[in-house]
N, C-alpha and C positions, 0 to 999 in steps of 0.2 A: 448381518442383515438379510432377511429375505427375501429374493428376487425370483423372478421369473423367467423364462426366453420369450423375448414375442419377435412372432416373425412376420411383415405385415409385406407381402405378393400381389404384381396384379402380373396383369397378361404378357407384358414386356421387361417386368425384372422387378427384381426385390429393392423395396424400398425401403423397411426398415430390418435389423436382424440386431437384438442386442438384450440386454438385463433390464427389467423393469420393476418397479414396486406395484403399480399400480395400471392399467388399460379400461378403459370409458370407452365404449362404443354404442353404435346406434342398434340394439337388438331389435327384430323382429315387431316383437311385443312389447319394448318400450326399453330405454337406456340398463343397460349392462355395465357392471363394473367388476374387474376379474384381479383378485390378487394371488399370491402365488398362494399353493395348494387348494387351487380353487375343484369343486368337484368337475367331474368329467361332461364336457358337455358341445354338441353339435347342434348351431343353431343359423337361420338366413339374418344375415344383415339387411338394413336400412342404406340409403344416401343419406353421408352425415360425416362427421367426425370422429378420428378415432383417436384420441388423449393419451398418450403415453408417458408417465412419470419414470424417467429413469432412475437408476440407483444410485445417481449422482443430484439429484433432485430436480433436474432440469426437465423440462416437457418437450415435446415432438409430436408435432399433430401430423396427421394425415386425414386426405380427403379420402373416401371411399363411395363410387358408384352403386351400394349397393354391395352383396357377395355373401362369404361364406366363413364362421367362424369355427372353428377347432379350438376346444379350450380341455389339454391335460393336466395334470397336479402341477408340472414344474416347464411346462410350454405353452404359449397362444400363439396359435397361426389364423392372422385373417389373408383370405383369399375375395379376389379381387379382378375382375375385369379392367377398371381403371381404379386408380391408384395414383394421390398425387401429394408431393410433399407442400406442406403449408405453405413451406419458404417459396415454393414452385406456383404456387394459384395465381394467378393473373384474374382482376375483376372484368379491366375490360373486355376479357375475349368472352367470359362467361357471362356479363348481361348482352352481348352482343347475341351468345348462343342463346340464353332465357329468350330474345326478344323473336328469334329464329324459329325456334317450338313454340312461342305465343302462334308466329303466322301459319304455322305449319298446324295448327291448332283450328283457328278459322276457317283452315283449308284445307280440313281433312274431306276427305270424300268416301269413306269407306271405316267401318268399326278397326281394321285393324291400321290405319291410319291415325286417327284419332288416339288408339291406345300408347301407339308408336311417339306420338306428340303429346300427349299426358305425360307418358315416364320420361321422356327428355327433358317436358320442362318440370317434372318433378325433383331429377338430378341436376338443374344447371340451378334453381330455387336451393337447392339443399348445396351446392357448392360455393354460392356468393355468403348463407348461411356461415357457413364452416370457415371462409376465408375471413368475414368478419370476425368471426368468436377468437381465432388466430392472434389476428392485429390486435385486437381487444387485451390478450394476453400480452402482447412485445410490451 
């Protein structure tokens, strides 16, 4: 069977490292899907989900803040700021956090304010997102 290594880092430790058939993630320019000997390719992530098909058929999501993909013939490394396993998402902390960047959104006072509280509540939308599609799957 052909598999892949994905290694899926954020800024405090590796969160996944193992064989896979199959990786879904949020690319740049719209959803990515990388099997093994996929051509060579360096591209920016989205906030979203990243779907990993083991080579036992089982799945493994992780949440990704956004980041950085590396995809060689027989490797994918995403990199990551934050970095969270499915099994690890907590809703309530994260519409707590959405409702946080809503008011830090009305309250911006300055462009880089505002932008500040756009991406946040861009990521905490794209994480309640990803924890639903998760449970969806159990």
């Amino acid at each position: 069977m052909n598999t892949i290594h994905v290694d899926v880092v954020s800024a405090e430790e590796s969160i996944f490292s193992g064989e896979a058939r199959f990786v879904a993630l949020p690319g740049e320019a719209g959803e990515l899907g990388i099997f093994p000997r996929h051509v060579p390719l360096i591209t920016r992530i989205k906030p979203g989900s990243v779907r990993i098909e083991m080579a036992d058929g089982r799945e493994e999501f992780v949440f990704v803040a956004g980041g950085i993909l590396e995809v060689q013939p027989n490797c994918v490394t995403v990199l990551s700021d934050t970095a969270i396993r499915g099994a690890d998402l907590d809703e309530q902390k994260a519409k707590e956090a959405k409702a946080a960047a809503e008011e830090a959104l009305k309250n911006a006072k300055s462009e880089i304010d505002l932008a500040r509280a756009q991406s946040e509540l861009a990521v905490m939308a794209a994480q309640i997102a990803a924890l639903r599609k998760y449970r969806q799957k159990r």
